[in-house]
DRENPA-3360 file (N, C-alpha, C; in nm, 2 decimals, always signed):
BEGIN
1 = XXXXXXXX = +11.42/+7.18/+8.52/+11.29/+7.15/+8.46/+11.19/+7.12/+8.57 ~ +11.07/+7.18/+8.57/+10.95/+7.21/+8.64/+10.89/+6.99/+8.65 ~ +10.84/+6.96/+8.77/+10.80/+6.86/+8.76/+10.66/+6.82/+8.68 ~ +10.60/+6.73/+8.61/+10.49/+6.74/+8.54/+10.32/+6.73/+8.64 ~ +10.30/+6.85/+8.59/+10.14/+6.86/+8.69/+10.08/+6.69/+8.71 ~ +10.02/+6.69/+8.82/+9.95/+6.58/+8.83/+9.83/+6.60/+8.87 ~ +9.73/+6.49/+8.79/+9.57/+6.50/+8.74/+9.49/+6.54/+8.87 ~ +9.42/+6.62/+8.86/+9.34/+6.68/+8.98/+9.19/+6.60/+8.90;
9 = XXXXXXXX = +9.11/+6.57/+9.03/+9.00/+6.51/+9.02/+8.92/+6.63/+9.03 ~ +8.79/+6.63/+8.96/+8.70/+6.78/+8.98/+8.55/+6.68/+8.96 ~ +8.48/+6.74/+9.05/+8.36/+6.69/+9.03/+8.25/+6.76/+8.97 ~ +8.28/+6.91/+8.98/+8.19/+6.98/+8.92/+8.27/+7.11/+8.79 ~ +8.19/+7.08/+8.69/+8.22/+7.15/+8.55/+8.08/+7.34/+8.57 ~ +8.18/+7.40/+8.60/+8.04/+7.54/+8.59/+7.99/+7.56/+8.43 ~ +7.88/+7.61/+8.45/+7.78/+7.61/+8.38/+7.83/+7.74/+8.29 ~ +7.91/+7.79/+8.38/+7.91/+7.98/+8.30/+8.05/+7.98/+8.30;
17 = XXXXXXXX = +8.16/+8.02/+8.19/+8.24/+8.02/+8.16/+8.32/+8.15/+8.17 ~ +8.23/+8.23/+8.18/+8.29/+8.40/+8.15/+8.22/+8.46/+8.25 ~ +8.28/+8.56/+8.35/+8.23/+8.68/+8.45/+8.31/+8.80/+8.36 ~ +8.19/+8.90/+8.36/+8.27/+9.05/+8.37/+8.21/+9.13/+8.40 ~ +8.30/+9.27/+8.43/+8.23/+9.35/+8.51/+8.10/+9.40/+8.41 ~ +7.95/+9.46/+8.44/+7.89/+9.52/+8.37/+7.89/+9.62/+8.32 ~ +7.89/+9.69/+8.21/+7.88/+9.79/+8.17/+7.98/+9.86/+8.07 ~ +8.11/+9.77/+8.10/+8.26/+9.78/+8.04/+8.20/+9.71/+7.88;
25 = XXXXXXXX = +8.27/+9.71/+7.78/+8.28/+9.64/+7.66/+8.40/+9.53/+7.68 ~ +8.37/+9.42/+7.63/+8.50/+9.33/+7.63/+8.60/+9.42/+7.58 ~ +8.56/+9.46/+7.44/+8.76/+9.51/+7.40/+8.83/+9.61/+7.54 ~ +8.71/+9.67/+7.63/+8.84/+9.74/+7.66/+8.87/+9.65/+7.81 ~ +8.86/+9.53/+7.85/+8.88/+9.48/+7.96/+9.01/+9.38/+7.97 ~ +9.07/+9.36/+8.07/+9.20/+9.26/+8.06/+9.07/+9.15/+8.09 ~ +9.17/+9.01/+8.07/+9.06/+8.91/+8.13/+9.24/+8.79/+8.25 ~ +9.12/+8.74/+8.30/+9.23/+8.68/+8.42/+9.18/+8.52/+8.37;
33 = XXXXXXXX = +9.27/+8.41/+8.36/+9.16/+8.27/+8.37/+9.20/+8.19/+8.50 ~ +9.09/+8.14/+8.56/+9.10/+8.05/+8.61/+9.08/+7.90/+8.55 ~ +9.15/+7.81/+8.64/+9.18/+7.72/+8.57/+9.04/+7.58/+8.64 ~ +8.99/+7.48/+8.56/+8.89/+7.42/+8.64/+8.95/+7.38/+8.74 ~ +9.07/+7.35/+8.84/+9.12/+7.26/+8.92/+9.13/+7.43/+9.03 ~ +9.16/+7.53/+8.99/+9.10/+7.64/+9.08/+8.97/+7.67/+9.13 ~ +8.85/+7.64/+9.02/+8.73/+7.65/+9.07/+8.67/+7.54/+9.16 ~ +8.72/+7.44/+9.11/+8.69/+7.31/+9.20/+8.75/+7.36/+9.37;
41 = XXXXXXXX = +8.86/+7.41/+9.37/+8.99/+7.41/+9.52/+8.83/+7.55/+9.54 ~ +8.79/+7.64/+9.52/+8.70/+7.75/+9.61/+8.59/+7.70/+9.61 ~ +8.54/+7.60/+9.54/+8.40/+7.56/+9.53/+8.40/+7.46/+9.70 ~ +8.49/+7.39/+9.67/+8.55/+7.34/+9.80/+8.59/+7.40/+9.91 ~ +8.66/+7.47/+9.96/+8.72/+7.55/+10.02/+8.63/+7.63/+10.07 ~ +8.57/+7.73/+9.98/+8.47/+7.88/+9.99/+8.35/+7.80/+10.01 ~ +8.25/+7.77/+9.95/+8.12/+7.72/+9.90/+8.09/+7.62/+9.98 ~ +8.16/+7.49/+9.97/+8.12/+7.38/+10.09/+8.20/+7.38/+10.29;
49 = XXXXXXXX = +8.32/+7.48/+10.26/+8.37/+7.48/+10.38/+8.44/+7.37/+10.44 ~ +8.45/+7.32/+10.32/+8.57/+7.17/+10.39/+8.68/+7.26/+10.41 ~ +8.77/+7.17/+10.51/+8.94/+7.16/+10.56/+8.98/+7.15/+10.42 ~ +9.09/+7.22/+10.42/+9.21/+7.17/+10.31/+9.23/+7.01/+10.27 ~ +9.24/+7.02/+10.45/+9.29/+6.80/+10.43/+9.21/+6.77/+10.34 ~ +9.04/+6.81/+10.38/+8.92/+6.65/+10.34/+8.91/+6.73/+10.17 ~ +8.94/+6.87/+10.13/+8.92/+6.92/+10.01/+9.02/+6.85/+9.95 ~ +9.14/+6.84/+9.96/+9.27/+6.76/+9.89/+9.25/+6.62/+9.84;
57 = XXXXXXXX = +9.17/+6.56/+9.94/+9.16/+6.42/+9.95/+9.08/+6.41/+9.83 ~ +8.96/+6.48/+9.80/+8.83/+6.44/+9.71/+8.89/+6.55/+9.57 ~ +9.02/+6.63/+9.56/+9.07/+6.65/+9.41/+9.19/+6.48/+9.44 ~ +9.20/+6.46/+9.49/+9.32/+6.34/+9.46/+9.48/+6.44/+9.49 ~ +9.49/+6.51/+9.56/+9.61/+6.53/+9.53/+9.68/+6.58/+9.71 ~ +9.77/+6.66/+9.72/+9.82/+6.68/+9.85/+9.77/+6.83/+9.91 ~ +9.78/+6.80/+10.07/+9.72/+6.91/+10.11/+9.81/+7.07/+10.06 ~ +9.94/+7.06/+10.08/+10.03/+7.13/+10.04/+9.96/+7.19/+9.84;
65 = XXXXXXXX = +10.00/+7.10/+9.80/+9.93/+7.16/+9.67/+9.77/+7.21/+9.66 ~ +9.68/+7.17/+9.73/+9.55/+7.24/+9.73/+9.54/+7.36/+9.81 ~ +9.66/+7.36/+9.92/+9.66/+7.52/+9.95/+9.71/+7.60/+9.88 ~ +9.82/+7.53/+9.74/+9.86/+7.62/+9.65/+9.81/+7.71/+9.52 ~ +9.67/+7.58/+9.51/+9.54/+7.61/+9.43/+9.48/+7.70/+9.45 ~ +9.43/+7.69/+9.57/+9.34/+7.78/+9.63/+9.39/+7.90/+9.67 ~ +9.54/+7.91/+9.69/+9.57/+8.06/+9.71/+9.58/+8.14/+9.57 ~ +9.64/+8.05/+9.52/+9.67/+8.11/+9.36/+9.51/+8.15/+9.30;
73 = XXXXXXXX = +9.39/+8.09/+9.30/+9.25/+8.09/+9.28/+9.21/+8.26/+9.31 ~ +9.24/+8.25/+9.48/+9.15/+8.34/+9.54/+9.24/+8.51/+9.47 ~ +9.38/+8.45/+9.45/+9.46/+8.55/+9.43/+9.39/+8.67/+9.28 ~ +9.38/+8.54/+9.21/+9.34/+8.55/+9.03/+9.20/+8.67/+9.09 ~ +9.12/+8.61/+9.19/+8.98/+8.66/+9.17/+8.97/+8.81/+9.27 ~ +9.05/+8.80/+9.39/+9.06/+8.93/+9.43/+9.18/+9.07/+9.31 ~ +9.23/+9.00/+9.21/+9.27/+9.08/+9.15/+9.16/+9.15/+9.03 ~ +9.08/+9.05/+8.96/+8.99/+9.05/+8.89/+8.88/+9.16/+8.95;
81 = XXXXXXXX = +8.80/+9.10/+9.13/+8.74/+9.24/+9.13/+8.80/+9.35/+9.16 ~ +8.88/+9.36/+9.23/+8.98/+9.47/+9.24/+8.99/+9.55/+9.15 ~ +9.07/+9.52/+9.02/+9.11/+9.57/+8.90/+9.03/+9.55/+8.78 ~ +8.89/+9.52/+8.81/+8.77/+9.53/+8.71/+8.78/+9.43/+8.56 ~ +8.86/+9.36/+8.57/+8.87/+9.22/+8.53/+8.75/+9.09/+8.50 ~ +8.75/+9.08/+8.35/+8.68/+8.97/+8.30/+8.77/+8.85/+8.35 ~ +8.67/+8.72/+8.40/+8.72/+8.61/+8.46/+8.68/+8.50/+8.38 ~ +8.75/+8.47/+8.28/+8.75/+8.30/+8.21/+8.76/+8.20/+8.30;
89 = XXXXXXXX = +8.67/+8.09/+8.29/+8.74/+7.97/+8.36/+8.72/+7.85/+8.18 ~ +8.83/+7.82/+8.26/+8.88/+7.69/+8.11/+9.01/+7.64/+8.16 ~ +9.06/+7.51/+8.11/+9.16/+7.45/+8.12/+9.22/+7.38/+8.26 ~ +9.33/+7.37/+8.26/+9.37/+7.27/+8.39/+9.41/+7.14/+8.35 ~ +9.51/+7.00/+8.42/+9.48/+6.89/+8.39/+9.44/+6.84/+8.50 ~ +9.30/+6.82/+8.45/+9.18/+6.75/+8.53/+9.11/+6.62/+8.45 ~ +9.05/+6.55/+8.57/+8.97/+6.43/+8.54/+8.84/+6.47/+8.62 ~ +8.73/+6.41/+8.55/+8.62/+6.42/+8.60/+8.54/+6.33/+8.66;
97 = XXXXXXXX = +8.45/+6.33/+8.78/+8.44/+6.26/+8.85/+8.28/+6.19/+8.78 ~ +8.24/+6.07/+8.76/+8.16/+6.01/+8.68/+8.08/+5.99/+8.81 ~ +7.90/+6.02/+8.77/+7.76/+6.00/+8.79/+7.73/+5.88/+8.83 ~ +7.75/+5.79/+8.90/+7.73/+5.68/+8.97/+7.60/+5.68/+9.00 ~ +7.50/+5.55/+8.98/+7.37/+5.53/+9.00/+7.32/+5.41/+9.09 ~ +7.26/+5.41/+9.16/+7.25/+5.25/+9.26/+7.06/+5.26/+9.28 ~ +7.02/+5.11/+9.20/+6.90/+5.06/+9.24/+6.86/+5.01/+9.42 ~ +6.76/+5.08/+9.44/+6.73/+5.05/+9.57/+6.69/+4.91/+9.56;
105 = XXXXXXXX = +6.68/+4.91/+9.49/+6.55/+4.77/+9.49/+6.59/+4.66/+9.44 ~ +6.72/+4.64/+9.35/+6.80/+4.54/+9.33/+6.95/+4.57/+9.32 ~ +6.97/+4.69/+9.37/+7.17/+4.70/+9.43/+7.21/+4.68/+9.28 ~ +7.15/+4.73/+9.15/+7.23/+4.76/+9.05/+7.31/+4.86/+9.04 ~ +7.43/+4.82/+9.01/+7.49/+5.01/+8.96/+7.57/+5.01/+8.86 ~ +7.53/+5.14/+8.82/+7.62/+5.17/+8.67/+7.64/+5.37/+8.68 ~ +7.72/+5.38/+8.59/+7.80/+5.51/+8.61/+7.73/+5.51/+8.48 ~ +7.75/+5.70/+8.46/+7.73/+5.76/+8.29/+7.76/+5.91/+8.32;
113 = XXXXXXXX = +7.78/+5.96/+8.21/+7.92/+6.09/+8.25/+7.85/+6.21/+8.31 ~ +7.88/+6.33/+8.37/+7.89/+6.36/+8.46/+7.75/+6.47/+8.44 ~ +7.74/+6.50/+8.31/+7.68/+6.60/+8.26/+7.51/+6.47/+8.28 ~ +7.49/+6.39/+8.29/+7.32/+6.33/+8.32/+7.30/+6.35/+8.40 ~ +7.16/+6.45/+8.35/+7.08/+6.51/+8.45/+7.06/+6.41/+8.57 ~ +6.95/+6.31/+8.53/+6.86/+6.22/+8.60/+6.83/+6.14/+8.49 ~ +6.81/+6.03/+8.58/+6.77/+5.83/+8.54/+6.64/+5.83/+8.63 ~ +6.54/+5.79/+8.56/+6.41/+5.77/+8.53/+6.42/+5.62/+8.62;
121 = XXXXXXXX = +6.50/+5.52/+8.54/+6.48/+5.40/+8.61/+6.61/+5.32/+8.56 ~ +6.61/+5.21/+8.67/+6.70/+5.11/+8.70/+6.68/+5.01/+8.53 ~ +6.83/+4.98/+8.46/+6.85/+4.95/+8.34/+6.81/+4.79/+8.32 ~ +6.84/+4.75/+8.46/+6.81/+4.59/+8.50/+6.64/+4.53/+8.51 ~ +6.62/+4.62/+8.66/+6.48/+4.57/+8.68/+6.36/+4.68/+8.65 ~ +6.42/+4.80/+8.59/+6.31/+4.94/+8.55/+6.25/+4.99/+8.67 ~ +6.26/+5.03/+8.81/+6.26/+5.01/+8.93/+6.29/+5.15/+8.93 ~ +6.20/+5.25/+8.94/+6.22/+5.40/+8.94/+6.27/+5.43/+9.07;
129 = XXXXXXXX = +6.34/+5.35/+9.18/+6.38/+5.32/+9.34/+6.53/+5.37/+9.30 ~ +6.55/+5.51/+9.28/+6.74/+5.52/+9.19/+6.71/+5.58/+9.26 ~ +6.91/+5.60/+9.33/+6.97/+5.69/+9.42/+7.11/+5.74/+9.30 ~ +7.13/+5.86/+9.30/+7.23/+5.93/+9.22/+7.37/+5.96/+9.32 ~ +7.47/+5.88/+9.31/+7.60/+5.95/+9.38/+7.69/+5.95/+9.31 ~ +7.80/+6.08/+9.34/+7.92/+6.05/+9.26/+8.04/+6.00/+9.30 ~ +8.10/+5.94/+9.20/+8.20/+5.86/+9.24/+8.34/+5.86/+9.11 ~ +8.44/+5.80/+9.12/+8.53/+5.82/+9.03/+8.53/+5.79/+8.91;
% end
């Protein structure tokens, strides 16, 4: 019996769910999915250019397993363009990394979920002096 997956941290949710090639009709296309804890490991990896190490560290999990994300990832996607393949991304067990907010002006902070745009002002002193970071 396979050991049970353990929760990958993801900080970013994409906006666009579905790639396919142009021009094809869905019915006649296969589709491949990637999983959010794959897009997170290339978004990382490809996009920001972290090490494996400091990429592993910020999903929460081991370097060994984020090189096994990321190969399996890039695998899914060089077969997709290759073989003219619609690319779903959905699923995975993931946790998401919550919107952390800190008043300059009086060191308040409070989190709120991941998807808030922007905070206007500080909930304490109304202090439009906000810095936005994320955090767990």
């Amino acid at each position: 019996m396979p050991r049970p997956v353990k929760c990958r941290w993801v900080s970013y949710q994409p906006e666009v769910n579905f790639f396919k090639p142009a021009g094809i009709p869905m019915r006649e296309l296969e589709t491949t999915t990637l999983s959010l804890d794959e897009v997170e490991a290339i978004r990382l990896a490809d996009y920001e250019g972290l090490y494996q190490e400091e990429a592993a560290e910020r999903m929460k999990i081991s370097r060994q397993t984020f090189g096994n994300i990321v190969s399996s990832a890039r695998r899914k996607i060089a077969d997709a363009v290759i073989n003219g393949k619609a690319i779903r991304i959905e699923g995975g067990v993931v946790n998401f990394f919550k919107k952390g907010f800190i008043c300059k002006r009086c060191g308040h902070k409070w989190y709120l979920s991941k998807e808030t745009e922007k905070i206007e002002r500080c909930p304490d002193c109304h202090s439009e002096e906000v810095n936005s970071c994320t955090e767990r």
